[in-house]
C-alpha positions as CSV (number, residue, x, y, z in Angstrom):
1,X,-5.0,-47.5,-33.6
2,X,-1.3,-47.9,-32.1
3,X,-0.2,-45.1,-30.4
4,X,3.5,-45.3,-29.5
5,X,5.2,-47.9,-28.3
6,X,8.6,-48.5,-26.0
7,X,11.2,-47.8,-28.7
8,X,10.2,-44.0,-29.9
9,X,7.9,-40.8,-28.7
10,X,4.7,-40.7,-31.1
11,X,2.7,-37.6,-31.9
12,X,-1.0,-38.9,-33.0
13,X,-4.2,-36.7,-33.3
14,X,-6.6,-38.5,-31.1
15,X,-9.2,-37.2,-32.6
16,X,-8.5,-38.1,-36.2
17,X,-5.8,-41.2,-35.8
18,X,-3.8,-38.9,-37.9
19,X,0.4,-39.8,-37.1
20,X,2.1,-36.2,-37.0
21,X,5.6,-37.4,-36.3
22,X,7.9,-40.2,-34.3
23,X,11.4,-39.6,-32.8
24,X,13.3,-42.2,-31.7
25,X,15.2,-42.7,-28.3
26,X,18.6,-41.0,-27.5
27,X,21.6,-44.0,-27.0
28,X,22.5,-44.1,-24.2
29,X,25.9,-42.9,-25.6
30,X,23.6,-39.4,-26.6
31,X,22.3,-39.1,-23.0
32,X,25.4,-39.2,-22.1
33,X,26.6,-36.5,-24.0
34,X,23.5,-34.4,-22.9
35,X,24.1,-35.4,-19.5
36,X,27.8,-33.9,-19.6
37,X,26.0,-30.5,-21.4
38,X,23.6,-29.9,-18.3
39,X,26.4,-30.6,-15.9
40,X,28.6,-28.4,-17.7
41,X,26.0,-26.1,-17.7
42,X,25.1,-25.8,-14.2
43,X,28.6,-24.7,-13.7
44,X,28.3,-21.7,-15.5
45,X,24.5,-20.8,-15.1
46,X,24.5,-21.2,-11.3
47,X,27.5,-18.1,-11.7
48,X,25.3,-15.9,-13.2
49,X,23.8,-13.3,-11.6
50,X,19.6,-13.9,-10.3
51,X,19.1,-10.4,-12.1
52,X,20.3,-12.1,-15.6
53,X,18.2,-15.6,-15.1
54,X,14.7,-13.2,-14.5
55,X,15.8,-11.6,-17.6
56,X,15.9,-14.7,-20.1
57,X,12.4,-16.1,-17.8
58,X,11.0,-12.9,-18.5
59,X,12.0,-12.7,-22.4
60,X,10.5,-16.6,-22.1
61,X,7.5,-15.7,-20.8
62,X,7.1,-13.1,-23.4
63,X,7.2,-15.1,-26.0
64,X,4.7,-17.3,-24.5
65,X,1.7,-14.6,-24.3
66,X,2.4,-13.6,-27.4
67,X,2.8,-17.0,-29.5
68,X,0.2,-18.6,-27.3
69,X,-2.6,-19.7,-29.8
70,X,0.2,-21.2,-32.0
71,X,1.6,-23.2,-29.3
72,X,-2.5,-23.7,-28.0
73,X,-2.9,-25.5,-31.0
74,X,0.0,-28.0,-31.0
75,X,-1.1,-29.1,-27.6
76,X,-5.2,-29.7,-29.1
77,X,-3.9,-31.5,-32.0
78,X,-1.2,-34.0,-29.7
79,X,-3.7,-34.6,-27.0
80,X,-7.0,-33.6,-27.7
81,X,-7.7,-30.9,-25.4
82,X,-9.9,-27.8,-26.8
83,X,-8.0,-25.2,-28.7
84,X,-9.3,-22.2,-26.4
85,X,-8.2,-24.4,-23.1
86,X,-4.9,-25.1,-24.7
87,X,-4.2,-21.1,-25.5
88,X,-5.3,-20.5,-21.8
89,X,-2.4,-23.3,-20.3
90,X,-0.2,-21.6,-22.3
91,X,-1.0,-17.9,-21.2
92,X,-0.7,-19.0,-17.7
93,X,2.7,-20.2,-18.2
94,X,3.5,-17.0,-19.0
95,X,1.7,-15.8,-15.6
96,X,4.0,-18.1,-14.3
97,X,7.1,-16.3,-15.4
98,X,5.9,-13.4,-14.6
99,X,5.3,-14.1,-11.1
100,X,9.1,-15.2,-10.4
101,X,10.5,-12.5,-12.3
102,X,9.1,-10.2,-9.8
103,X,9.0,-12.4,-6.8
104,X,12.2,-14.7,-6.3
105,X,14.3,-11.7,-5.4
106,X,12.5,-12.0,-2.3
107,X,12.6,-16.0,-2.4
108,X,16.0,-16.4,-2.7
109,X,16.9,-13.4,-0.9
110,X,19.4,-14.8,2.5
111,X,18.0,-14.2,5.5
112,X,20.2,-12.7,8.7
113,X,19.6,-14.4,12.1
114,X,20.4,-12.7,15.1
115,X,22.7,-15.1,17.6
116,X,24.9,-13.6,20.4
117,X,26.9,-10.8,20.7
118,X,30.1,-11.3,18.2
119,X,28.1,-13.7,16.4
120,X,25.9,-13.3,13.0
121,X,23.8,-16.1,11.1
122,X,22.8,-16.0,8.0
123,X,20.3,-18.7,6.0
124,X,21.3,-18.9,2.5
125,X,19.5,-20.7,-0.7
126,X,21.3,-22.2,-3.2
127,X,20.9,-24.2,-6.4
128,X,21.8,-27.9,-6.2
129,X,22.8,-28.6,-10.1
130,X,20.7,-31.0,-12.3
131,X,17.4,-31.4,-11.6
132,X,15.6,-34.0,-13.7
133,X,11.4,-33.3,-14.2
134,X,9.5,-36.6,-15.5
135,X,6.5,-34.9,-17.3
136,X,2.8,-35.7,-18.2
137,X,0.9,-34.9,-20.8
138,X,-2.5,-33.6,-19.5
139,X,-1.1,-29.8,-19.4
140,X,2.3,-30.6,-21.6
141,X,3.7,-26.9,-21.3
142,X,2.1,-25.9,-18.3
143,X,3.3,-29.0,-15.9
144,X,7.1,-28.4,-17.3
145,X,6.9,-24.7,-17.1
146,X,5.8,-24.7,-13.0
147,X,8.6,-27.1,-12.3
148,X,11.4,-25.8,-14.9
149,X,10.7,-22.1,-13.7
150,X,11.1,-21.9,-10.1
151,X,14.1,-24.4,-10.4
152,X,16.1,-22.2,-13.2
153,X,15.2,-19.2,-11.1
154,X,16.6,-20.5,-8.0
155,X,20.1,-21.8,-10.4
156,X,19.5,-25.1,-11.6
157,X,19.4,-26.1,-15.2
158,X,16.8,-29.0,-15.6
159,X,16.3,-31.9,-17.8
160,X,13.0,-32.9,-19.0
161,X,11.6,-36.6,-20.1
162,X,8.2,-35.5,-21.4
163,X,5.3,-38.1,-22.5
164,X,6.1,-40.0,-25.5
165,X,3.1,-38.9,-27.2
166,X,3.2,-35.4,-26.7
167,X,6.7,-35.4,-28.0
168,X,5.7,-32.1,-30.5
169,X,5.1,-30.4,-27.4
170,X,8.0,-31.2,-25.9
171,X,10.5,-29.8,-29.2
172,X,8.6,-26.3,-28.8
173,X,9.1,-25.9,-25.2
174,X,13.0,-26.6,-26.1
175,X,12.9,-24.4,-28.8
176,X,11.3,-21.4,-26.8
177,X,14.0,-21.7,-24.4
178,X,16.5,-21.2,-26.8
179,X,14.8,-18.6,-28.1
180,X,14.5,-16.8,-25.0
181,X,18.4,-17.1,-25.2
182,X,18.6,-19.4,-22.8
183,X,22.5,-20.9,-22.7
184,X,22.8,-24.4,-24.6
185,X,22.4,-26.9,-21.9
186,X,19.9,-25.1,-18.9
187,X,16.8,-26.4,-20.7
188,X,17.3,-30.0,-22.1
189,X,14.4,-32.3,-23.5
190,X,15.1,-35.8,-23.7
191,X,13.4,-38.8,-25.5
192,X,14.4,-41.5,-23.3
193,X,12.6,-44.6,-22.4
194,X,11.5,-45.5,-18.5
195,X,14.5,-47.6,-18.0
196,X,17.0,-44.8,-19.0
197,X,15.0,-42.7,-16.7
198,X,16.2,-45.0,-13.9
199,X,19.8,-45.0,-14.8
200,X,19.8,-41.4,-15.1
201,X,18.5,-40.8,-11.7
202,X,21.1,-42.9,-10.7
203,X,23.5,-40.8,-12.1
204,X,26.2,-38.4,-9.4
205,X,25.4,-35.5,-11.8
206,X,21.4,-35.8,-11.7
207,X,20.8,-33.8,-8.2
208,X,17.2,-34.5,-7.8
209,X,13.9,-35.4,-9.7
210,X,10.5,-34.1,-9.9
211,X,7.6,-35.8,-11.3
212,X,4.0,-35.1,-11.9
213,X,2.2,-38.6,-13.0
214,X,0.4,-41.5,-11.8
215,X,1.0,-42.9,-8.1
216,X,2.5,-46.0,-9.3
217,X,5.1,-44.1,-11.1
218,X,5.7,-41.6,-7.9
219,X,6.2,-45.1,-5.9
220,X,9.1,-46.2,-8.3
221,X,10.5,-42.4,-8.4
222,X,10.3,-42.1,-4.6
223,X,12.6,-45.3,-4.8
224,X,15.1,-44.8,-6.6
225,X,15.3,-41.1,-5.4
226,X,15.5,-42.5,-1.8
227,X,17.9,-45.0,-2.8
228,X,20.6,-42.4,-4.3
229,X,19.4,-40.1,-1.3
230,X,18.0,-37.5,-4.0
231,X,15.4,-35.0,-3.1
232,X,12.1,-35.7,-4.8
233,X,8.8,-33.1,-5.3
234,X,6.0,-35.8,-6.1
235,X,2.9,-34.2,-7.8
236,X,0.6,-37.5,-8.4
237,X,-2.9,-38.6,-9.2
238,X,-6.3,-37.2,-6.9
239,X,-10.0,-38.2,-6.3
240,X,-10.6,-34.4,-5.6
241,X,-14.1,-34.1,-3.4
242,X,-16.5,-31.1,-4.4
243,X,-18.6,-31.0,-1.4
244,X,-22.6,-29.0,-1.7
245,X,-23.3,-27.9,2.1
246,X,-27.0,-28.1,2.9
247,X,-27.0,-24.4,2.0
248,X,-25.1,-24.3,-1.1
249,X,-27.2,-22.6,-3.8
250,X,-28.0,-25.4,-6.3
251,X,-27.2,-23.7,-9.6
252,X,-23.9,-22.3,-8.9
253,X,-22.8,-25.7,-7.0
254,X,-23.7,-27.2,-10.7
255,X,-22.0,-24.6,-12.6
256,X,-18.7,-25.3,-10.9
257,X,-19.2,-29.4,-10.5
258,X,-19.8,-29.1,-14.2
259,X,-16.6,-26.9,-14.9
260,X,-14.3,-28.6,-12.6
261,X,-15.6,-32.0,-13.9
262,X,-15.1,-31.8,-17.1
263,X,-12.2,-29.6,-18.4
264,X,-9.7,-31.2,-20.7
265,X,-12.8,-34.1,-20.4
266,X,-12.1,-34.6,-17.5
267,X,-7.8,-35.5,-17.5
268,X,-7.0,-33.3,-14.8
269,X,-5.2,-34.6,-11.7
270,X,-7.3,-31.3,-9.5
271,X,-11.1,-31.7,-11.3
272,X,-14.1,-32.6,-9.4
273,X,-14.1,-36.6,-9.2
274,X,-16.4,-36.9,-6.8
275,X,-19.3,-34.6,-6.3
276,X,-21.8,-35.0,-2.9
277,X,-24.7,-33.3,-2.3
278,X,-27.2,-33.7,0.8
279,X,-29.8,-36.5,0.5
280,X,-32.7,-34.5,0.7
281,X,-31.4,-32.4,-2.4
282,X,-30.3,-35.5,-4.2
283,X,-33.3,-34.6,-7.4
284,X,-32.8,-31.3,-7.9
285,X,-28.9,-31.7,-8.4
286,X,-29.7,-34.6,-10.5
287,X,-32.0,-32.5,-12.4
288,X,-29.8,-29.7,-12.8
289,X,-26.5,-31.6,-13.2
290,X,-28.4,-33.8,-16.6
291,X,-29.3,-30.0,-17.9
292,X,-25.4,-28.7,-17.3
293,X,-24.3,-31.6,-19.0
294,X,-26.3,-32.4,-21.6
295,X,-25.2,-29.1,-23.1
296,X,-21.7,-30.2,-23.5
297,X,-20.8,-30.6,-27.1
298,X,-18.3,-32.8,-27.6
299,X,-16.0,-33.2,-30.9
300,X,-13.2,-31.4,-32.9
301,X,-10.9,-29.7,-30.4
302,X,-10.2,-27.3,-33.0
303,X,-13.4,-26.0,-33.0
304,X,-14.9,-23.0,-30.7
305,X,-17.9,-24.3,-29.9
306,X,-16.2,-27.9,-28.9
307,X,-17.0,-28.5,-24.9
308,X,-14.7,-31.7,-24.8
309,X,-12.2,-33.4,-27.3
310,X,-11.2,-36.6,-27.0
311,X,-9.6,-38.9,-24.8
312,X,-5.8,-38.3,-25.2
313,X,-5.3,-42.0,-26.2
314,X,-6.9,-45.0,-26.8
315,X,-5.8,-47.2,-24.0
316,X,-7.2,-44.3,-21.4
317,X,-10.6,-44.4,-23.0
318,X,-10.6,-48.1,-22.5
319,X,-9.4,-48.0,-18.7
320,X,-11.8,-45.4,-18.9
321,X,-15.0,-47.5,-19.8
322,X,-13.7,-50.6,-17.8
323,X,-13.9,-48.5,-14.4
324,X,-17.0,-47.4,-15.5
325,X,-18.2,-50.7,-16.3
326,X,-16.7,-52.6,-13.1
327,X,-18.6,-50.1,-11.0
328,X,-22.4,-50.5,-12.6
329,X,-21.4,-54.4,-12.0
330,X,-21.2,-53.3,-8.3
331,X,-24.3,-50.9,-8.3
332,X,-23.6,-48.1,-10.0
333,X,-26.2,-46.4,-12.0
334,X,-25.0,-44.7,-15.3
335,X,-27.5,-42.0,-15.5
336,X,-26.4,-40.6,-18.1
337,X,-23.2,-41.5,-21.0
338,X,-21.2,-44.2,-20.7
339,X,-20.6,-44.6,-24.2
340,X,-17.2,-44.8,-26.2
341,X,-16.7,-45.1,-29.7
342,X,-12.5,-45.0,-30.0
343,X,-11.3,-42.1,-28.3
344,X,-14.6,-40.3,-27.7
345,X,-16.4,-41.1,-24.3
346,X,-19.5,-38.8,-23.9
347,X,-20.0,-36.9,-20.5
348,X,-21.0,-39.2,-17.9
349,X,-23.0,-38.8,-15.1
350,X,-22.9,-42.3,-12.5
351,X,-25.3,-42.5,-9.1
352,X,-25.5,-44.6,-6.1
353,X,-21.6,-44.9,-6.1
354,X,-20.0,-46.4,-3.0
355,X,-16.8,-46.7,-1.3
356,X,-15.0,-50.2,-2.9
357,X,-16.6,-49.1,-6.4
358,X,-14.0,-48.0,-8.7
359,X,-15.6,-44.5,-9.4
360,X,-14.9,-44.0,-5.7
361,X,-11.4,-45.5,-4.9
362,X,-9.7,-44.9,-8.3
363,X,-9.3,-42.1,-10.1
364,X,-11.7,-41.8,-13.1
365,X,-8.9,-39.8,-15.5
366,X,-12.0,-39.1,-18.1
367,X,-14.9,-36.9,-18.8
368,X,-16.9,-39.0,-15.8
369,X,-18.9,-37.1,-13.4
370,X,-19.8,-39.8,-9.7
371,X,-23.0,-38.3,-7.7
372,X,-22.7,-39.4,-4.2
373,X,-25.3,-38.8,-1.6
374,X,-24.6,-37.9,2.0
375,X,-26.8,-37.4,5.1
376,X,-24.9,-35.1,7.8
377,X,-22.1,-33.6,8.1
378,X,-19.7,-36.0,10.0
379,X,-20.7,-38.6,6.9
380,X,-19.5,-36.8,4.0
381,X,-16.3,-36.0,5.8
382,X,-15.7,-39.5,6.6
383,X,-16.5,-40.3,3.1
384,X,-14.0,-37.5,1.7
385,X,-11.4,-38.6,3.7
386,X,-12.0,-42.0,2.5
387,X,-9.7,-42.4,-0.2
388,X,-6.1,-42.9,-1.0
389,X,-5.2,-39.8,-2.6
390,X,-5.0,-36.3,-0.6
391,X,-5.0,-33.5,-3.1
392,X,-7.8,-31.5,-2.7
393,X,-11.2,-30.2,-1.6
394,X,-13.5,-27.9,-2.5
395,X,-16.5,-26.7,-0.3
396,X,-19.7,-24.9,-1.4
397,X,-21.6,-22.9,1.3
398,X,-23.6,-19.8,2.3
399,X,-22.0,-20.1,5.4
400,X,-17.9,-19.2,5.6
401,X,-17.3,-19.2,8.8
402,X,-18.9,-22.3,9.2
403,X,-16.7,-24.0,6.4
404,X,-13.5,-22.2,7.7
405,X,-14.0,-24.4,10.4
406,X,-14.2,-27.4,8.8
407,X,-11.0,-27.1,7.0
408,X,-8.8,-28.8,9.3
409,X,-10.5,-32.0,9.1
410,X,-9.9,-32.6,4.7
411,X,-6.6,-34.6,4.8
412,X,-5.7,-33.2,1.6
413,X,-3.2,-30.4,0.4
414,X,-5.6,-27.7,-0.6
415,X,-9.0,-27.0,0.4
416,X,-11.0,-23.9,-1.6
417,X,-14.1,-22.5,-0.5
418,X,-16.7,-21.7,-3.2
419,X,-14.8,-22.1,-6.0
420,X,-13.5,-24.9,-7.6
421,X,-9.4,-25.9,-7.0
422,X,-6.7,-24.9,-9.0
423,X,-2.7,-23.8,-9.2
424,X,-2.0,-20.5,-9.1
425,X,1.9,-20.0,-9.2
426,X,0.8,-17.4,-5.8
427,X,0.1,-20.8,-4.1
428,X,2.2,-23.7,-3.3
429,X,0.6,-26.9,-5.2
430,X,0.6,-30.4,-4.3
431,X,-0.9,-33.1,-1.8
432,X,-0.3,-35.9,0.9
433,X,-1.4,-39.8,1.2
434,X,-0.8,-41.1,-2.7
435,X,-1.5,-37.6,-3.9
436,X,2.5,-37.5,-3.0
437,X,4.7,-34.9,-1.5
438,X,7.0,-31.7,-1.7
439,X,4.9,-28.5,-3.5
440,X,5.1,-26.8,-6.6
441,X,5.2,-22.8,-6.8
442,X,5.2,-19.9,-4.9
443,X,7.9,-19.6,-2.6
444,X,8.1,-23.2,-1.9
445,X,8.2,-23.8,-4.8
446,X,11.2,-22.4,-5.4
447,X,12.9,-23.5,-2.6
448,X,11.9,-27.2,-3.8
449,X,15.9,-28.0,-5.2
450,X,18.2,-25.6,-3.1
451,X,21.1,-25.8,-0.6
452,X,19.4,-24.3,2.9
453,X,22.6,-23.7,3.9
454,X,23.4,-22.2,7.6
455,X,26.3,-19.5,7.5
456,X,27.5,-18.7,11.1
457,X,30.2,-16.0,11.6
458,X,32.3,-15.3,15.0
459,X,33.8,-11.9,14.8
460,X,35.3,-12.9,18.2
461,X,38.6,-15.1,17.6
């Protein structure tokens, strides 16, 4: 089963194999063109008022809530994820809009600095022009929608390079812009291949990138960005720890490993990848873990009673098994799973993982739960830390205070407390180490791609 190659953006069904549609690439004479839209654009959108931008987010986000489940089940049939899931991404894109509609007033309000008599300063944010968003295809409208947002709020107009094989995806996001009456050039999707997406952040008119994707593609970003001295917001890959305290309560530990694990079967950057529990609790969870999962049904996205769909392609199934694989050649235990037949892995439960196993270093982007055993509280720290990647935590205790205290030793970018991690557009989003840099949302967010520029006036000549 091919599904796309270099030359063109392929929408397949990974569930059925079934080929929906293929676009092929712009020119580079077309990018061009497009290129000269945005720019043109910019010049025109960053004039109008913030009051008229909130207007056309909010008429977007509108359309959004209303059209969801139509727009839900574009995104199940492109990449596999459970119809109910989908129409839930695409309600909190509209969550999204609502949020800066009634909050980047405040955002990109200036600020006045008090200096010495005769003198006044004044910190002002403004837009920087193009801003160029290299997209995944895990949460196709939600990734775009919490970087396009805050950036068209603040002035820019953005370009997006979507995944080529959510490529369906990326024509309706377009579309709803439009729709929304966004002006011909502030929303722009492109079809480009990875090596226009290096000539194009090359580009004068391109004022900075942000990409959500793997860490190999944040390295070559970071690059290039660095090289054209381009500010970047990096939102890359995790090995998220879910942490049971001695005193976590068993069943709800398992109802959130479970649920943090494996929605969208497991293809989310945030989910649960590694779960420890204390030693001496080590059967029960086990116990309990093989009841959670065994209950997940997994088939037809389309479906209501579907747990997990497929794997969004074929090649990820594969890496998928040969991680899994490579790490029961080094000890692992598959306790329950393991087994692929084309895009389907079933939910998979591994033991007696260790550090230099894949299903500890890498991130297992698949329905793959790894059980890892700690004895104290210094070790399962250490073994946290213990990894590349610098997202996110979660913590499970009876004890707050206790795990308040414990925060500032998780060298990652969020850490929740009895509940499992996710964006909120309340929050700023993103991580350190390989997890990358810069944040998403909220009020950082929004100040991701602007001018901080310093105003100073002298009344006194």
């Amino acid at each position: 089963m091919v599904y796309h190659d270099l030359n063109s953006f392929e929408s397949i069904n990974p569930y059925t194999g079934e080929k929906f549609a293929r676009f092929e690439l712009l020119t580079d004479s077309e990018l061009d063109k497009a290129l000269q839209k945005s720019q043109e654009a910019f010049l025109k959108w960053r004039k109008t008022s913030l009051k008229e931008r909130l207007a056309l987010i909010d008429a977007l986000g509108n359309l959004l809530n209303s059209e969801a489940p139509t727009y839900g089940q574009t995104i199940s049939l492109e990449m596999g994820k459970p119809l109910r899931e989908a129409i839930a991404e695409v309600k909190k894109c509209a969550v999204a809009c609502k949020y800066y509609v009634e909050h980047a007033p405040s955002q990109l309000k200036s600020r006045k600095v008090p200096l010495e008599t005769g003198r006044i300063g004044e910190v002002r944010y403004e837009p920087l022009g193009v801003i160029l968003g290299i997209m995944p295809w895990n949460f196709p409208f939600w990734q775009v929608i919490r970087f396009a947002i805050p950036a068209l709020a603040a002035g820019n107009v953005v370009m997006v390079k979507h995944a080529p094989n959510t490529p369906r995806s990326a024509l309706m996001l377009q579309q709803l812009f439009a729709r929304a009456g966004f002006p011909v050039g502030v929303y722009t999707n492109l079809f480009i291949s990875v090596q226009q997406v290096s000539g194009l952040i090359s580009r004068r008119e391109i004022a900075g990138v942000s990409l959500t994707g793997s860490t190999r593609a944040g390295r070559a970003v970071a690059a290039l960005a660095g090289q054209h001295l381009k500010p970047s917001v990096l939102e890359l890959g995790g090995s998220n720890s879910l942490i049971a305290l001695p005193d976590a309560p068993v069943q709800k530990v398992v109802e959130q490993a479970v649920n943090a694990r494996f929605m969208n079967a497991g293809q989310s950057c945030i989910s649960a990848k590694r779960i420890f529990v204390p030693k001496d609790k080590y059967d029960t969870y086990i116990k309990e873990l093989t009841i959670r999962i065994k209950r997940l049904k997994v088939g037809n996205p389309l479906m209501d009673d579907t747990h997990i769909g497929p794997v969004a392609r074929l090649d990820l199934a594969e890496q998928l098994e040969k991680q899994v694989a490579a790490s029961v050649d080094m000890g692992a235990r598959v306790h329950l799973g393991a087994q692929r037949s084309g895009t389907i892995f079933t939910p998979t439960l591994l033991t007696h993982v260790k550090p230099g196993m894949p299903a500890f270093d890498q991130e297992l982007f698949g329905p793959v739960a790894v059980l890892i055993v700690y004895s104290s509280e210094k070790e399962v720290i250490q073994l946290a830390n213990s990894t590349p990647y610098g997202l996110g935590t979660a913590l499970f205790t009876e004890d707050v205070e206790r795990a308040k205290k414990l925060v500032p030793k998780f060298q990652d970018g969020a850490v929740y407390i009895n509940e499992w991690i996710h964006s909120d557009p309340r929050l700023p989003f993103g991580g350190v180490k390989d997890s990358g840099y810069g944040r998403e949302l909220s009020e950082e967010g929004i100040r991701a791609f602007v001018n901080v520029k310093s105003v100073v006036v002298n009344s006194a000549l």
